[in-house]
Each structure stands twice: as C-alpha cells, then as structure tokens.
N, C-alpha and C positions, 0 to 999 in steps of 0.2 A: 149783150153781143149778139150779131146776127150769127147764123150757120156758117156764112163763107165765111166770118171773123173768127169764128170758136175752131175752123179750120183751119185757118191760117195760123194762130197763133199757138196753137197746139204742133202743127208741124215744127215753127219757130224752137217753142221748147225741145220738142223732139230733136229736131240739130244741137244743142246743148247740151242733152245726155250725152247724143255717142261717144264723145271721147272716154266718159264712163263704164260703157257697154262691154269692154272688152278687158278691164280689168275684173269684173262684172263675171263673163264666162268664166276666165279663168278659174277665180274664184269658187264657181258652182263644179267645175270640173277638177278640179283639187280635193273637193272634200263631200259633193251628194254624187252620188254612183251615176252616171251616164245615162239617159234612154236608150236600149238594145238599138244600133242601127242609128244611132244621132251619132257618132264620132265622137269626138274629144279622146285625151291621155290615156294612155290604161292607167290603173289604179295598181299599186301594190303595197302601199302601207296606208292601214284605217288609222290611225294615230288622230291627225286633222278630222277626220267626219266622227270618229268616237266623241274625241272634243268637242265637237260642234252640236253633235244633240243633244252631250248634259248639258251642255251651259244655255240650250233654249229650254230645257226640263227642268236646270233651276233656274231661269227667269220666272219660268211660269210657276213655277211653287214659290217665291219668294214673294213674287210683285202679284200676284193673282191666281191664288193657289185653287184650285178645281171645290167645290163643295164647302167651300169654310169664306167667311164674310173678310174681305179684304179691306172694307171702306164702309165707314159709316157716316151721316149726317144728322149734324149736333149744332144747336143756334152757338152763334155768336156770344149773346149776353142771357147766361139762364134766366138767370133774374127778372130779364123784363120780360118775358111771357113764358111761364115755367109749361104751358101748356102745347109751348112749341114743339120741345124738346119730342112730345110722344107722339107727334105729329110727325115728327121728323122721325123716327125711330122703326113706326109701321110704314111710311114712306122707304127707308131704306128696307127693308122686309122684306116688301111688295117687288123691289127690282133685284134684289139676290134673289128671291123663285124664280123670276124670271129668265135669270143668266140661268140658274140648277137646271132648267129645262128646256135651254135653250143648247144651239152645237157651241157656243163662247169657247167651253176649253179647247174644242179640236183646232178651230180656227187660229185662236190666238197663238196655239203652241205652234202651228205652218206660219205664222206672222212675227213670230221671236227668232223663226230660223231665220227668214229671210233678212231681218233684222242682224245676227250674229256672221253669218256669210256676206253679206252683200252693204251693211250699214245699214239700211232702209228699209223699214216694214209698215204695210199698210194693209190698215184695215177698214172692212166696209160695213157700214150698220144700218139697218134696215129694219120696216115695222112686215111683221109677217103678215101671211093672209089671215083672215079672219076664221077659228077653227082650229089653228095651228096651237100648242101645246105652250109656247109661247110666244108673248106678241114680240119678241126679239129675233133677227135672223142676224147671222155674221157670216163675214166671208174675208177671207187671206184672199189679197188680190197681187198675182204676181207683181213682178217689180218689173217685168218684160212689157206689163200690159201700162204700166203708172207711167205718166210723164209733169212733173210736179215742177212749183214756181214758189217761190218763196217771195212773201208778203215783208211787208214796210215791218209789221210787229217780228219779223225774225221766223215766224213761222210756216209751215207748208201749207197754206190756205188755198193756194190755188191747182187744182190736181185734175189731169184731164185725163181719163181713163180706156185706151185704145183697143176694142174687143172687136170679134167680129162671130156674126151670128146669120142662124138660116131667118128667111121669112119669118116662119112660125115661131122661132123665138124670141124675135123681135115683135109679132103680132100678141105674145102672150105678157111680155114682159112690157109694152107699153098698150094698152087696149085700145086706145084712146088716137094712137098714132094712125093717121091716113098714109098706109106705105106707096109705093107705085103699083100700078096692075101688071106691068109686065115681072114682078119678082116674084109672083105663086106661078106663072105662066110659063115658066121655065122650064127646059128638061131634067134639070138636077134638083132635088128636091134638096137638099143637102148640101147644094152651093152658098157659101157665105160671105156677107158681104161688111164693111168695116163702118162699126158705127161708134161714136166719140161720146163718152158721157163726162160733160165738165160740171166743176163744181169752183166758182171764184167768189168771191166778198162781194156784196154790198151794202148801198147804204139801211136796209131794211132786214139784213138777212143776206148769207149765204143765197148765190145763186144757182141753179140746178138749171141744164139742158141736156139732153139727149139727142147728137145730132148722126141723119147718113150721110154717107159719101159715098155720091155716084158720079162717076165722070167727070170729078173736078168741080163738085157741084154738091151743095149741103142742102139736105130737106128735114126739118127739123120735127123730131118724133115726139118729144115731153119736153115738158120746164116746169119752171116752180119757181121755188123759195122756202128755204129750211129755217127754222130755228138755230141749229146746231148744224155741223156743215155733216152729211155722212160718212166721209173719205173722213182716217185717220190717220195721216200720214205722221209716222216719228222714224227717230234718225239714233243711231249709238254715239255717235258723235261726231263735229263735225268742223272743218277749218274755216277760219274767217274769207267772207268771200266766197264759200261753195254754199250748194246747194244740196247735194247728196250726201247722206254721212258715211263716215269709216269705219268699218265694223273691222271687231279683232282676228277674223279671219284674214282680212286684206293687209292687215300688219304681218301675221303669221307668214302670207303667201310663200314667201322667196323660203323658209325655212321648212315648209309643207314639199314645194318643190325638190327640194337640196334629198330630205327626207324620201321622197317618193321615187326619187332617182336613184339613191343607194340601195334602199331594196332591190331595185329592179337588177344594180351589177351584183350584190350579197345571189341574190338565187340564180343567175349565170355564172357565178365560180361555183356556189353549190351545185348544179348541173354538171360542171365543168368535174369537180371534185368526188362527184359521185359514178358519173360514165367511164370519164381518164379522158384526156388528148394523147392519141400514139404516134409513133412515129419509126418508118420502117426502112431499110437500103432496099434502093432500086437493083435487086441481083437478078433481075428476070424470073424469079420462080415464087414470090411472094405477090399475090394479088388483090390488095385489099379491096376490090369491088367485092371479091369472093370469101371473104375472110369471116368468120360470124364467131363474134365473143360470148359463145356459151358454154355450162359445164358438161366435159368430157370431149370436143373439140380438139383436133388437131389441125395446128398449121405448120405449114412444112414451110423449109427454109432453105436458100442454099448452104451449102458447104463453108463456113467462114462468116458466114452474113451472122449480123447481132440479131435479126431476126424484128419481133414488136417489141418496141420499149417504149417505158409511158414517160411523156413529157409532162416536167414540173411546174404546175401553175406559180403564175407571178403573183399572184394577187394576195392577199392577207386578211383574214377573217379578223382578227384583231384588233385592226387600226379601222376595218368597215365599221366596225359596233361600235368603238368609241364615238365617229359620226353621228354612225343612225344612233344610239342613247343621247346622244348632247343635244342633236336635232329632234327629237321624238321631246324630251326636258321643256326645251324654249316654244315646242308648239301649245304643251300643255300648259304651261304659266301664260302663254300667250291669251290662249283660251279659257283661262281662268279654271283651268280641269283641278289642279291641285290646292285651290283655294276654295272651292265651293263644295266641293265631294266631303260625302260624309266620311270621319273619322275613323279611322280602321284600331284605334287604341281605344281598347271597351274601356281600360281604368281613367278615363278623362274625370279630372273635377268638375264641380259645378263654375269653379273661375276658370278653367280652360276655357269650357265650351264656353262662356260669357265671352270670353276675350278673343276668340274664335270667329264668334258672330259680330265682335264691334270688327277685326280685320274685314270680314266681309264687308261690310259696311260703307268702311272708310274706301274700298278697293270701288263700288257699285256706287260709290257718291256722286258723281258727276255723271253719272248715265242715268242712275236711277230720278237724281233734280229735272234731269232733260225728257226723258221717260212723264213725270210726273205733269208736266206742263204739255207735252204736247199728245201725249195717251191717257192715260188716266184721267184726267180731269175732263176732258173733251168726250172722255167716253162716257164717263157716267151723267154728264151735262146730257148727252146724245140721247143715253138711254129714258133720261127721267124727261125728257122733251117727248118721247114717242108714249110714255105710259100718261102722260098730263095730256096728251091729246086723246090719249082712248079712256078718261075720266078714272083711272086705276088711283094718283096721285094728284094730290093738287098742287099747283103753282107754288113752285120754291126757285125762286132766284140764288143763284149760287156766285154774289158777289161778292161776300163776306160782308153783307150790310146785315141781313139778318140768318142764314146761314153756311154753315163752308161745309166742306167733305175735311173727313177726320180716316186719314190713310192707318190700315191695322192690316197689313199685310206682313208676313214673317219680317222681313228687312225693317217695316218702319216701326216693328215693336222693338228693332232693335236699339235704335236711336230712343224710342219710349223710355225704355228700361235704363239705360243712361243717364236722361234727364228725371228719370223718378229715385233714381242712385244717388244724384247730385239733393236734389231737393227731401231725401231723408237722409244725407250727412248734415246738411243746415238744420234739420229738426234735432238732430242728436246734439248738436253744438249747442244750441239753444237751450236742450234741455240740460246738458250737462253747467251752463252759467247761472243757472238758479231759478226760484218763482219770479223773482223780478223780470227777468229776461224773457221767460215765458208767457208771460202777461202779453206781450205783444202780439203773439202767433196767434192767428184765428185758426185754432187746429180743425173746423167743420171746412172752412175753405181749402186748410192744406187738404185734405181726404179729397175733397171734390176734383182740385186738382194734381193730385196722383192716380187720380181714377179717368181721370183725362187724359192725361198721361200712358196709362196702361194702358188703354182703352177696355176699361171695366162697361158691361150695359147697363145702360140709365136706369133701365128697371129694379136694382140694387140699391138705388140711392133714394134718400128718404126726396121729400118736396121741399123745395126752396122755399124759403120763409121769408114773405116780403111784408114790411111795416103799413098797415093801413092806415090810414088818416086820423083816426084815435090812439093811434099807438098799438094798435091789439096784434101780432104777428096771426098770418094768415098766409097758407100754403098756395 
C-alpha cells in the first residue's frame, strides 16, 4: 500500500471503532481512577477497579507467570531425532533469559488490563538496540492509539497504530527516514505531529510501514517485512460479526454503575445523619444565618415557638446495603474476583484445591483457547523469530511438522494433571486385570507420556532407544 492508501484506510477503520469508543470510556471511568483534570465520574466505590487488577494479576501468574518457564519446545516425534529434543530445550532456555531480563512482565501485566476493562489488549514486540540487556523490548500499546481489522483467518492481523511524535523522535526512531526540513525549523520544539505505523499480511510476510501525515498528505518514514507480524493483538472474547472483544468489565458496566451510584446517595444520608437537617418557625427572633451548632451555645427563641427541631431522614441504610452487597457480589463473580483469589480456608485438602483449579479452568476455557491462539503462540513464534535473526537459536519452525510449543503455565498444568489422572486410573485398571493384561502396556512409553503430560524436563528422562539396522538398540 502507498502512504495516501495506508491513510485512507486506516481512517476507514478508525470510523469503525467509534461506535466502540464510548462504551470504551465508560468503562476506563468506571473502574481505573481518572487523570487529575481529564473529567469523567467521580469514583466512590473500588469494588469494580479492586476486581479488575486481581484478575489482570491472575492472568499474569496463570498464563505467564513472571520468573518461572511458561512454555516449552519439544519435537513432535522423539523418536526420529532424539537429538532434537536438546536442541529444542537450550532453544527454549535461551528465550526465558531473555523474557527474565527483558520489561515482558510489566508490559504484559498493562496489556491484560486493558484486555480485562476494555476486551482488547495489544501488545508490541521489538528487537532491542544492540547492548541492551536483552535483545527483547515490549510495549502495552493503548487501545486509544490501536485501530485493528480482522483477517479472512478470524484473526487481528491487520493493526494500524495512530501515535504522534516530535521530530526527534521520529528522527531517532526511524534513522533512516528523510523527514521534511521545515519540522526541526519550527518554533516548538515539542510540537507533534501524527504518524501511522501499519502492520497487514502478505504474500511473503507480514507487512510493515511507517507512514506521516502532513496536510492530507503521507510521506513514508520505514517499511519492511516481518517474519512474524510485531503487533499482538488478542481479544477476551468476542461476537460473531465484531471485531473488538468483550471483556468482563463491559458485562459488569450497568452493575458497576448501579454500585457506584448508591455509595454516592449511602454517604449523603451518612452526611445527612451525621450533621441533622433542622427545621425552625419563622417567629422573628430565631435567625439561622446567625445560629452556630456548637457545645455551650445558646439560641434564643421566641415565647411559644418549638424553637430547632431535627427533621427525620427518609432514607434507609438498610435496604441501601442490601443493593450495594448484591451489586458489590455480581461485580466480583462478574470479574472472576471470587473464583481466582486464593483460598482463605488454611484446612483445604489436597482434592479441594485439585477440584478448585480444574473450576478454574473450566471457567478461563474459552478465553484462555482464544488467548492461546492469538497471544501465546504469536508471541513466542515472535520472539524466537528475533533471536534466529541475531544467530542466539537456530531455525525452528513451529508448525507442528517437526516441532510445537508445550504450554506449562499454572492453568495448563492444570488441564496436565487431569489428563495424567486419567491415564494412571487406566494403568491401575490394567494392572489390577492381571500379567496378561499387562503385557500390552508399554510402561517406558506410558512414563514418557506422563512426563509429557506434566511437563516433567527432558533432561530426567533416559534417551530414546531407536532399533538400528542390525537390530542392536542405540540411543
């Protein structure tokens, strides 16, 4: 695409969001605190924003927990080259150091929020500069700045990134870019001006530009062509037909609201209940301009007059609580607050807490399959595409021909432990029908895969013993 196409069609998207946009505010104004001086609601009950940071705190300790290996890569068929296996193993090594010391946790965990509030979180992955600590950089790209188009495959492949930046940072961030002479020649050093960075499919590769916009008019800074597209854009979920997903905040909304509104009348009858409302006869000699409710005061009355008396609020702290408790209830299940928080009963069994984590499970099914497919996989495809260019890892195709990612992240052991459950009640069965019966079990394969299962590391398990051409077994 040229400059004035990647403009145009970027605007096009952008008219497609907005009907978005303002369920969108809402939503950030509901539940993350206001910039001093940006406007929006006042706040008076955290209930919804409490909710909304554990459940991006356990996203990120379940699906990509900080310091501990989430994902590992393991071939396909051990057996026909047992020698992959360790290739593959110092391979995945090589790119957890490089997440441990790269910003991934901070980023990600501002990329699950916006995901949890808004539906949609997107993330950007980049090769650092040379020097840097590691060659991985990330970045949570608002959802203010993301205008995204959904591909033929169902997924957010096309994502055009609307920032805007002074000279100098556009001169630093594209080197290579011939900008205009009149944009250092300015009196504002600090005026910024709105530049487009798209990223769409092609036939060879994701494609990359970097385009400005001056007067209606595009002057093109960078382009390319990626391996792996940078922009990660995933969604919580999402309706047939849309393009932005629905996070459980925007389900929550109306009950956040309901919520945030009865606090606000709860501490004006407290107010109310605490001052007094009075009320006084007009006898001429009582003047509450001049009156002051403090102790050892006198106020004078006439002759006959009731004088102050306090008028009795209408209101009912009683029936407010039962609201705000029902509504404060349905935000936290809404939010998964009550399903993901650790346990407050220390005497749990070890079948509690099993049957604890499969509800989890069952509850993050559908998020975490859509999760897995459009984050996950994308990202580590991403990352081992940037260390294969800087000679760290060699060339692994991850199409399941020879081999795939093996997800070990808290949630997917949980599903693990399940299927390793099942396949040692079939060993028991087995063994309790006799030696006959037993004969059949290849118990070095069962082990191999229970250890696949758990995700046990390779380096525990002896070498595959493959039959060579005289028969002689050889590792």
């Amino acid at each position: 695409m040229t400059p004035d196409e990647i403009i145009a069609r970027a605007e096009r998207a952008l008219e497609r969001r907005r009907p978005w946009e303002g369920v969108w505010r809402d939503c950030y104004d509901h539940v993350l605190a206001t910039t001093p001086g940006a406007g929006g609601p006042a706040l008076y009950d955290g209930t919804a924003a409490d909710a909304a940071e554990g459940l991006a705190a356990s996203l990120l300790a379940e699906l990509t927990p900080p310091w501990s290996r989430w994902f590992g890569l393991s071939p396909v068929d051990e057996a026909a080259d047992p020698a992959l296996a360790g290739v593959l193993e110092r391979a995945a090594e090589v790119l957890q150091g490089h997440l441990d010391r790269s910003n991934f946790a901070l980023e990600m965990h501002q990329a699950f929020l916006d995901l949890v509030v808004a539906g949609t979180g997107v993330l950007l992955v980049e090769e650092a500069p040379p020097g840097e600590p590691s060659a991985l950089r990330f970045t949570a790209v608002p959802l203010r700045e993301a205008v995204l188009e959904e591909g033929v495959t169902g997924r957010l492949d096309t994502v055009f990134r609307l920032v805007r930046m002074t000279a100098d940072a556009m001169a630093a961030r594209y080197p290579e870019a011939v900008l205009p002479p009149g944009m250092f020649q300015s009196g504002d050093p600090e005026a910024t001006h709105k530049v487009i960075e798209a990223v769409w499919p092609g036939r060879s590769g994701p494609r990359f530009a970097a385009v400005l916009e001056r007067e209606g008019r595009g002057t093109l800074l960078a382009g390319g062509r990626f391996d792996q597209s940078p922009f990660l854009a995933f969604r919580w979920l999402k309706a047939p037909g849309e393009t932005y997903g629905r996070g459980p905040v925007m389900k929550a909304l109306p009950d956040i609201r309901t919520a945030n509104k009865v606090v606000e009348l709860v501490l004006k009858n407290a107010s109310i209940a605490a001052t007094g409302i009075w009320q006084a006869d007009d006898d001429g000699v009582l003047n509450p301009a001049t009156v002051r409710l403090e102790p050892g005061s006198i106020i004078p009355k006439a002759v006959g007059s009731a004088g102050l008396t306090p008028l009795a609020a209408p209101g009912s702290f009683d029936v407010s609580q039962l609201v705000l408790t029902d509504m404060r209830s349905r935000i936290r299940s809404a939010l998964l607050a009550d399903r993901l928080s650790v346990p407050q009963r220390p005497g749990m069994t070890a079948t509690e807490v099993l049957e604890r984590s499969a509800e989890t499970a069952r509850l993050l099914g559908a998020t975490y399959g859509r999760l897995q497919a459009e984050l996950l996989t994308p990202l580590v495809a991403r990352c081992l595409s940037i260390l294969r260019r800087r000679g760290e890892v060699p060339p692994i195709p991850l199409d399941g021909g020879e081999a795939r990612i093996a997800y070990q992240s808290p949630l997917a052991r949980v599903q693990g432990r399940a299927d390793a459950s099942n396949t040692l009640l079939f060993l028991q069965a087995v063994a309790a029908l006799g030696p006959g019966a037993a004969g059949v079990v290849d118990l070095p394969a069962a082990a191999r895969h229970l250890a696949r299962t758990l995700s046990a590391p390779g380096a525990i398990l002896a070498p595959v013993s493959v039959q060579t051409p005289d028969g002689k077994p050889s590792a």
